[in-house]
C-alpha positions as CSV (number, residue, x, y, z in Angstrom):
1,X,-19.4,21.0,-2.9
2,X,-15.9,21.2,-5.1
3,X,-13.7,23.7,-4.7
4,X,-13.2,26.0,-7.4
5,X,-10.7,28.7,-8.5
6,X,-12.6,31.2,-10.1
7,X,-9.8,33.7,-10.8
8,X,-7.2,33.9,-13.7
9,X,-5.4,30.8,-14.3
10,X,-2.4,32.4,-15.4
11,X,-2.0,34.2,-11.9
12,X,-1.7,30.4,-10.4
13,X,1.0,30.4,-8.3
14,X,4.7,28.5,-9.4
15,X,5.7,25.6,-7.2
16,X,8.3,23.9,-6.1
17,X,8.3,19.7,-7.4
18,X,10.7,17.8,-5.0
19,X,11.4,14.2,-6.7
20,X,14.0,12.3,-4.2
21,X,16.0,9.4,-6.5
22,X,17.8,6.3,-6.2
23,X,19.0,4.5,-9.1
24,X,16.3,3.1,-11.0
25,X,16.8,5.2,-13.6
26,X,14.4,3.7,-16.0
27,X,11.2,4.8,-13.5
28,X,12.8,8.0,-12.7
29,X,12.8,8.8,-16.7
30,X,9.6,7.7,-17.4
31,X,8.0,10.1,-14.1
32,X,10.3,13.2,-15.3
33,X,9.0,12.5,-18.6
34,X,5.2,12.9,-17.7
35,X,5.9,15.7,-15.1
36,X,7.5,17.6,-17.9
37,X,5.0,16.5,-20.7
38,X,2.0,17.7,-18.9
39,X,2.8,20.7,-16.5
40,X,2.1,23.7,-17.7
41,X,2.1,25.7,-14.3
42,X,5.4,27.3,-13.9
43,X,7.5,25.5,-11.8
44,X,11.3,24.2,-10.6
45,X,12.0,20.7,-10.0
46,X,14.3,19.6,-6.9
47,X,15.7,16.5,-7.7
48,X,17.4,14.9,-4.5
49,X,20.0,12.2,-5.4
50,X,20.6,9.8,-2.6
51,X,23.9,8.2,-3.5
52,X,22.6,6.8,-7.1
53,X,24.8,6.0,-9.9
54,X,26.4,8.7,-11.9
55,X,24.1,7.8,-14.8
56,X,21.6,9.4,-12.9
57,X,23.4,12.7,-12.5
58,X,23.9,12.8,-16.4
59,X,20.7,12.3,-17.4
60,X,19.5,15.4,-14.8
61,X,22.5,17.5,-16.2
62,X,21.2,16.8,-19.8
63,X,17.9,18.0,-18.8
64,X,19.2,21.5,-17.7
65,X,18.1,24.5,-19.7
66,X,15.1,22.0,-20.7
67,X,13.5,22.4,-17.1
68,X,14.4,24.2,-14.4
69,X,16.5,21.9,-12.6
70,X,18.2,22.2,-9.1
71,X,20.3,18.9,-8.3
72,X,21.1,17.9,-4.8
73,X,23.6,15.4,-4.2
74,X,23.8,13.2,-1.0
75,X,26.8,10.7,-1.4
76,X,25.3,8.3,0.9
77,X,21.5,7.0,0.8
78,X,19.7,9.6,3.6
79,X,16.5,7.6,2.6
80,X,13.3,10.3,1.2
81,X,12.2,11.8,4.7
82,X,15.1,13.5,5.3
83,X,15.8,13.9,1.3
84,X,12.2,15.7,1.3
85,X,13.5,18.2,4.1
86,X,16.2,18.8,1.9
87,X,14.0,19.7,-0.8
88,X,12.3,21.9,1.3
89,X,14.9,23.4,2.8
90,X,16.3,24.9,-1.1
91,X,12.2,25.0,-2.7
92,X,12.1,28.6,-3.2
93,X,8.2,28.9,-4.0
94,X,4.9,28.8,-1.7
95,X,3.8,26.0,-3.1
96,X,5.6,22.6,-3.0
97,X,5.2,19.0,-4.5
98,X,6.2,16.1,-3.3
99,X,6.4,13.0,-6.0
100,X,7.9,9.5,-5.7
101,X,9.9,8.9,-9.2
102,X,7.8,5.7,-9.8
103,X,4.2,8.0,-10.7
104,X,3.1,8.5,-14.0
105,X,0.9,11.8,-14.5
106,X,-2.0,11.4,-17.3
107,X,-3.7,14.5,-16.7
108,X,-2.9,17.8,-19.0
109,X,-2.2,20.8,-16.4
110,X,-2.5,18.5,-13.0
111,X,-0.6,20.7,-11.0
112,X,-2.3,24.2,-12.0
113,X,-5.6,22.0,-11.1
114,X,-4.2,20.9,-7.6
115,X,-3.4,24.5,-6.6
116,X,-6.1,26.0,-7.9
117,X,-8.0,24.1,-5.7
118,X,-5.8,25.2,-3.2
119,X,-5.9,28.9,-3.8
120,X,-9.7,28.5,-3.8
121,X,-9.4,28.1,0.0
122,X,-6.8,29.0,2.1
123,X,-7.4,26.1,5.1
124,X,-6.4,23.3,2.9
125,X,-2.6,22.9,3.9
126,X,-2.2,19.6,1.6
127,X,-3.7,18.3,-1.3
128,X,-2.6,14.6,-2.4
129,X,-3.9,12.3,-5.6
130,X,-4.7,10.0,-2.8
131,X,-5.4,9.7,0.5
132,X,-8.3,7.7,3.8
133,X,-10.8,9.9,5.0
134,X,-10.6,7.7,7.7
135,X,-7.3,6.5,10.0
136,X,-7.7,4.4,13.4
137,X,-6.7,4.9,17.0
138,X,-3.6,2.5,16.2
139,X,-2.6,4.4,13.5
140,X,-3.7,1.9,10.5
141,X,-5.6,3.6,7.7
142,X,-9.1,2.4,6.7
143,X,-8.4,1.1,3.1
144,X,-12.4,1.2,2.3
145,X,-12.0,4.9,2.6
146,X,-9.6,5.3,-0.1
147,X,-9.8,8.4,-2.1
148,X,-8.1,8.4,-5.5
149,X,-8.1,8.6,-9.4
150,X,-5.2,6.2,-10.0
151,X,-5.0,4.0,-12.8
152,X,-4.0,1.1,-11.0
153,X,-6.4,-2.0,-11.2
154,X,-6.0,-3.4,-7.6
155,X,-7.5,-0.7,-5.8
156,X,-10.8,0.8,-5.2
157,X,-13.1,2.3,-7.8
158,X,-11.7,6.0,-8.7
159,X,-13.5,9.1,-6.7
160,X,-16.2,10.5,-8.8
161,X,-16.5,14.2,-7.5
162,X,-13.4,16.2,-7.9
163,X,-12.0,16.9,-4.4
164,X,-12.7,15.1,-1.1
165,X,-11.6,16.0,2.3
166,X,-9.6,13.5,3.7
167,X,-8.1,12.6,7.2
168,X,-4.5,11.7,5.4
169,X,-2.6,12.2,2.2
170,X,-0.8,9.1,0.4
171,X,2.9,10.0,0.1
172,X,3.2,9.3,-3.8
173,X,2.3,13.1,-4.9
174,X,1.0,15.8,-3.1
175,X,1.5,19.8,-2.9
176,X,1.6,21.2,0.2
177,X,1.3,24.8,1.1
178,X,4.8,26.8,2.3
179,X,2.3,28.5,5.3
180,X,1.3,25.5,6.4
181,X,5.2,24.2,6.4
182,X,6.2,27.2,8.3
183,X,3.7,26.3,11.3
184,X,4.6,22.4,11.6
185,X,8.5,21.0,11.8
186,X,8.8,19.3,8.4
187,X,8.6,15.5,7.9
188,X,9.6,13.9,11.3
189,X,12.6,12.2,10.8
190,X,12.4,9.8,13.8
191,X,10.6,7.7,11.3
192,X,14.0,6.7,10.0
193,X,14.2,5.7,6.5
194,X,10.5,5.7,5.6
195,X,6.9,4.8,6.7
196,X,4.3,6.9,8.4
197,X,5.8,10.1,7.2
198,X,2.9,10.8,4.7
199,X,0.1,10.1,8.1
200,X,2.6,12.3,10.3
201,X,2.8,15.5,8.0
202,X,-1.3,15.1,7.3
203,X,-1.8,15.2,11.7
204,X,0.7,17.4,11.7
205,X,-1.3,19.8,9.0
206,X,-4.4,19.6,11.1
207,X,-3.4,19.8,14.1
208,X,-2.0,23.9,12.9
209,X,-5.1,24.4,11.7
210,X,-5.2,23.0,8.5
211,X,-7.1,20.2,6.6
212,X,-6.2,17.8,3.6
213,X,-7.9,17.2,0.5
214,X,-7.5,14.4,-2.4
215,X,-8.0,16.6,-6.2
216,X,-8.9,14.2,-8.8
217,X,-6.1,14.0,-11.4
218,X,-5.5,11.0,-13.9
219,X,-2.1,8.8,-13.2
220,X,-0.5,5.7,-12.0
221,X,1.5,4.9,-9.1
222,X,3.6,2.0,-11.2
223,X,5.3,0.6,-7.4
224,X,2.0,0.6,-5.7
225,X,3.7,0.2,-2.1
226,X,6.7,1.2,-3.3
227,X,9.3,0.4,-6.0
228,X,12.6,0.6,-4.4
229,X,11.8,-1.6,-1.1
230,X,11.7,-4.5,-4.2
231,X,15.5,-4.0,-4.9
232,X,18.0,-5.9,-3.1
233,X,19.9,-2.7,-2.6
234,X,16.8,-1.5,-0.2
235,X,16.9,-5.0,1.4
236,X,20.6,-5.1,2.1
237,X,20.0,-1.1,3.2
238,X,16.9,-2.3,5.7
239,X,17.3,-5.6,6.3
240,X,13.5,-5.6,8.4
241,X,11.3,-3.3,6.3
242,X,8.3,-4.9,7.7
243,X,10.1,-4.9,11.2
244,X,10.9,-0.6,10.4
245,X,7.3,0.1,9.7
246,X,6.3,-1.8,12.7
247,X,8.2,0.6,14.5
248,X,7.2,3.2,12.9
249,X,3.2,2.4,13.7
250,X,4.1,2.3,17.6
251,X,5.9,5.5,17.2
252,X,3.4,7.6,14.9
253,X,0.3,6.2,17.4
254,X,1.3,7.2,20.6
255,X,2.8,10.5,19.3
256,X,-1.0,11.5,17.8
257,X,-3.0,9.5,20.5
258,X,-4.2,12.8,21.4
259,X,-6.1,13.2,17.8
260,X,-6.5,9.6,16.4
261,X,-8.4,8.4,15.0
262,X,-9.3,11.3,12.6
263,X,-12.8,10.7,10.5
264,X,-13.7,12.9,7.4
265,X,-17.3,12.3,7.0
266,X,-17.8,15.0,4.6
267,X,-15.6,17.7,2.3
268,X,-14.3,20.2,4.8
269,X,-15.5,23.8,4.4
């Protein structure tokens, strides 16, 4: 059955929006643009500059006293796991988002939808645009259990009920609940730079308690797989991505051998 908020939606609860950046300006416009376009839930937005150039700065200052900004500055790239535990660390609400500057949001009110869903029950601890109700004992995902409303054409066919439990969140947007946060350690940063961080916080999620649902909301991951490991700034920062998330695999399976794999047959209750 779907989850459903049947109190006011103008008690629905701010939240925090943590977008880590790069450079590539161009995407990061285009994903503020939409997040500001269509969000009518109040909320702040925690950008998390990792070393870009100053153009980026001065299109975030510009913005101020349009949205309620809060600008973090790294001078060096910290990579987005331990730019997301920034954001977390300064997110003042009990709700907090999670979106990679390369997603385009369609949907009118997405993020009042999202939490209302969560509000409607207080076990779910993370609730993602996509995610696999399914995840193996070696840590890869099932990609036939896809859950998702994207507007991308080279995946599965979009969800057609409006939530779905699922074993794992996708990294490009999700909210996660502050209670939830305050029982698990954050994203693990022995993942490095990135890979497996979205898997880990979903485990993580469950194993306190918690499960993880996909809402269906209209948008587009552009980078499907990921924008900036294309640059040759990214390939001169890791010079073995595939080599990294190798790694990462081996280190995210035999830290969860004890759970995996994880199969959500069904919408949790």
């Amino acid at each position: 059955m779907p989850y459903l908020y049947t109190g006011d939606m103008d008690e629905i609860k701010p939240c925090s929006i943590i977008m880590a950046v790069w450079d590539q300006l161009g995407y990061t416009r285009l994903a503020v643009r939409y997040v500001l376009e269509n969000t009518s839930t109040p909320f702040e937005f925690v950008i998390v500059d990792n070393g870009s150039k100053p153009d980026t700065r001065a299109y975030f200052d510009a913005l101020k006293g349009k949205a309620d900004i809060k600008y973090i500055r790294n001078e060096t790239n910290l990579g987005p796991i331990k730019a997301l535990n920034q954001g977390i660390a300064s997110a003042r609400h009990d709700y907090i988002c999670s979106i990679h500057n390369d997603v385009i949001i369609f949907e009118r009110d997405w993020l009042g939808k999202i939490i209302s869903v969560m509000e409607s029950d207080p076990n779910i601890g993370i609730a993602g645009l996509a995610g696999r109700r399914e995840i193996y004992k070696t840590g890869c995902v099932n990609e036939d259990t896809l859950k998702h409303n994207l507007q991308n054409e080279d995946l599965n066919e979009p969800m057609a009920e409006d939530t779905a439990g699922v074993a794992v969140v996708d990294g490009l947007c999700f909210v996660m609940r502050r209670a939830m946060l305050d029982k698990v350690k954050g994203f693990d940063e022995t993942y490095g730079y990135m890979h497996c961080y979205d898997l880990d916080i979903s485990l993580q999620g469950i194993e306190a308690g918690f499960k993880n649902v996909v809402v269906k909301v209209e948008a587009m991951h552009i980078g499907n797989g990921g924008m900036t490991r294309r640059t040759r700034e990214y390939k001169d920062l890791v010079r073995d991505d595939y080599g990294l998330l190798k790694r990462n695999c081996g280190i995210f399976s035999k830290k969860w051998r004890h759970i995996l794999p994880v199969k959500i047959a069904v919408i949790p209750k």
